[in-house]
Backbone bond lengths (Angstrom), bond angles and torsions (degrees), N, CA, C in turn:
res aa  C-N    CA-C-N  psi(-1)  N-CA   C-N-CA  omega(-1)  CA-C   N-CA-C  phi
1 X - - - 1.447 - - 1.527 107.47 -
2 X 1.188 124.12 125.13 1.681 137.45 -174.56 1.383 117.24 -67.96
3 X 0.969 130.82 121.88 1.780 110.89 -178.07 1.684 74.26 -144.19
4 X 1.560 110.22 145.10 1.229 132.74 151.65 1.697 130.49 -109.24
5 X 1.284 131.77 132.55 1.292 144.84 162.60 1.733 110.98 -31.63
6 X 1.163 120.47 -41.65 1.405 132.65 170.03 0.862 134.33 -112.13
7 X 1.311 143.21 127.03 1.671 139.54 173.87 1.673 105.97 -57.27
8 X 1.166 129.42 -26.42 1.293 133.21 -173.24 1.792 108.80 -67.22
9 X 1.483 97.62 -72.20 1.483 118.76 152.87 1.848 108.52 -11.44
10 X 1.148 98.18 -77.87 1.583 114.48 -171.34 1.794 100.59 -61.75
11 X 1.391 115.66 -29.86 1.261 98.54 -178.34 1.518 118.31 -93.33
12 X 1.471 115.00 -14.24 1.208 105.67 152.78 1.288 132.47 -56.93
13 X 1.516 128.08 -40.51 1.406 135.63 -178.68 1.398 105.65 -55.87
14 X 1.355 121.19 -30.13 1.544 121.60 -150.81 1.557 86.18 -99.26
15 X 1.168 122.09 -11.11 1.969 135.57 -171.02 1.563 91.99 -79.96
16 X 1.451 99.96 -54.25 2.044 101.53 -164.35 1.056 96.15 -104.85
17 X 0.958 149.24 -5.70 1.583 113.67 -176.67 1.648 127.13 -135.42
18 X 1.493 120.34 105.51 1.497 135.22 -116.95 1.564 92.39 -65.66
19 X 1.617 116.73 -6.40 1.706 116.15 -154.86 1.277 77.77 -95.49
20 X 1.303 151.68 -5.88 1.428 154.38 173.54 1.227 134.39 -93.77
21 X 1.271 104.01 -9.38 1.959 104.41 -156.09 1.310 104.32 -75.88
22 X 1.510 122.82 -23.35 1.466 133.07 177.19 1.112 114.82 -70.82
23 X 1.198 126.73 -9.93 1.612 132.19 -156.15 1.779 91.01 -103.37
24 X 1.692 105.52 145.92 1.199 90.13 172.66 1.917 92.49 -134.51
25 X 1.434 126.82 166.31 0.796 144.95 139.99 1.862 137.95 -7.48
26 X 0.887 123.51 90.65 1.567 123.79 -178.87 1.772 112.47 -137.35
27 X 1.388 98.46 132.67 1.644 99.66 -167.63 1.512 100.75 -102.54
28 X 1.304 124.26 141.30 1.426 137.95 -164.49 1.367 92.08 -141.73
29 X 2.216 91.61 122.74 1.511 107.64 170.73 2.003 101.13 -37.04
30 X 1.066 106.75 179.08 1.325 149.40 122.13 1.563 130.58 -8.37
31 X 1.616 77.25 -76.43 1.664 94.66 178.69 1.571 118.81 -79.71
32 X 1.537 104.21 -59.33 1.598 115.53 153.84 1.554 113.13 -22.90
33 X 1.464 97.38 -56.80 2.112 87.97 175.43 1.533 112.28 -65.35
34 X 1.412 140.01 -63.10 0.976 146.61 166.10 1.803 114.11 -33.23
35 X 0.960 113.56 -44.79 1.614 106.32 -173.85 1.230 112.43 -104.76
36 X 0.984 141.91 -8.05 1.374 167.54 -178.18 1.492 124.20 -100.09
37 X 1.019 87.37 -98.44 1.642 104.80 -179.73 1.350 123.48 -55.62
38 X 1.383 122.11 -32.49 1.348 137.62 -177.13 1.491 101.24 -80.29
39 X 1.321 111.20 -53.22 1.546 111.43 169.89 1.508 130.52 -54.02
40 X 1.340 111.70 -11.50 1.039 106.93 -161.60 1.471 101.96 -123.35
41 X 1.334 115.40 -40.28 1.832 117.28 149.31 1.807 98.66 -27.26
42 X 1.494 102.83 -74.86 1.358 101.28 -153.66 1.646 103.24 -41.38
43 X 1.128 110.67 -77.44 1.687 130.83 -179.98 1.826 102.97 -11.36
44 X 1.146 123.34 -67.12 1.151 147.29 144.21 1.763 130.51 -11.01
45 X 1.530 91.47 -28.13 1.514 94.58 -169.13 1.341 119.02 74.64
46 X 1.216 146.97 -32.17 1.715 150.62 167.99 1.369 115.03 -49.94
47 X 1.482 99.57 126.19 1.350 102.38 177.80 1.573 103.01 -91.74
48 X 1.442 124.05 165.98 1.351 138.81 169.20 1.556 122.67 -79.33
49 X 1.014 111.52 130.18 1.784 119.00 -169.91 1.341 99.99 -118.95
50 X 1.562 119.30 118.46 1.235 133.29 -145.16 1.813 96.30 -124.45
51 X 1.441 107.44 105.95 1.606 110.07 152.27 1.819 85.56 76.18
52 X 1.358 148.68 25.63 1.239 137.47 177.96 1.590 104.56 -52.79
53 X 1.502 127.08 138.39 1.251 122.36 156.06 1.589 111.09 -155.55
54 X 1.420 114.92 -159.09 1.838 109.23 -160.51 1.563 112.26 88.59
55 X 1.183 116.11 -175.68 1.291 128.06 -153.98 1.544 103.51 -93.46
56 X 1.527 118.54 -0.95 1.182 137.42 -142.65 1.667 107.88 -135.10
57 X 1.306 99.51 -26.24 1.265 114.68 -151.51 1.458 136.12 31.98
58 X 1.419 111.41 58.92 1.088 115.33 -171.10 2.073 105.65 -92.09
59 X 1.594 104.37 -176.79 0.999 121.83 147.75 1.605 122.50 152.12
60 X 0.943 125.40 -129.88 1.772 122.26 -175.08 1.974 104.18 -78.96
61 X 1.166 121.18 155.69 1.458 111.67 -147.45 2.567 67.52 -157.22
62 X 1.097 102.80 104.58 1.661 94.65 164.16 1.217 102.06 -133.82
63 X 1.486 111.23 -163.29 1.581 116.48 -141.71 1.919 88.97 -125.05
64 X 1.167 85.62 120.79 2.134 83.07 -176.95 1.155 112.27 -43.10
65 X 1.215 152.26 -48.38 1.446 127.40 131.12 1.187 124.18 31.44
66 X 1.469 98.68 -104.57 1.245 109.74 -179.73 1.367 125.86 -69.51
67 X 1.222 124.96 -4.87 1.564 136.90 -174.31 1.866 97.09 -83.65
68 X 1.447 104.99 -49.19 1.566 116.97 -173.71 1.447 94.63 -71.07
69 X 1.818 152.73 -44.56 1.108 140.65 156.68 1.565 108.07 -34.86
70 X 1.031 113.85 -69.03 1.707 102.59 -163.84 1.548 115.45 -65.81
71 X 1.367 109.99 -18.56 1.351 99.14 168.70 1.475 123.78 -89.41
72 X 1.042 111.97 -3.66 1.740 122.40 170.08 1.683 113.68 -82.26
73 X 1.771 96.65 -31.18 1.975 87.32 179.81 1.254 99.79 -93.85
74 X 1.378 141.44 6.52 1.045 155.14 179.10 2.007 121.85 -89.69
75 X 1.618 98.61 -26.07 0.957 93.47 172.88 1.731 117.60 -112.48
């Protein structure tokens, strides 16, 4: 599941890349990601796809886990 750091970021992907153009934009607290979303990726089995971009939209793909670690030594 794709989540980007920026709404900008995210709106470029949805600009280039045709598997995107339908997709639109929604900003999620913080916490909502952390208590929520992370929980529910995990539960799920889906890992998190962090900041993907290019023509491809690729990029780093981790395990909520570890996504919820780095944002805890991070804050």
């Amino acid at each position: 599941m794709p989540f980007w750091s920026l709404e900008s970021r995210a709106q470029k992907v949805i600009d280039n890349v045709i598997a995107y153009n339908s997709f639109r934009t929604r900003r999620i607290e913080l916490s909502e990601f952390l208590d929520r979303w992370l929980s529910g990726l995990k539960r799920d089995g889906l890992a998190v796809g962090i900041n993907w971009s290019g023509k491809r939209a690729i990029g780093y793909d981790m395990t909520p886990e570890n996504v919820r670690t780095r944002i805890e030594i991070s804050r």
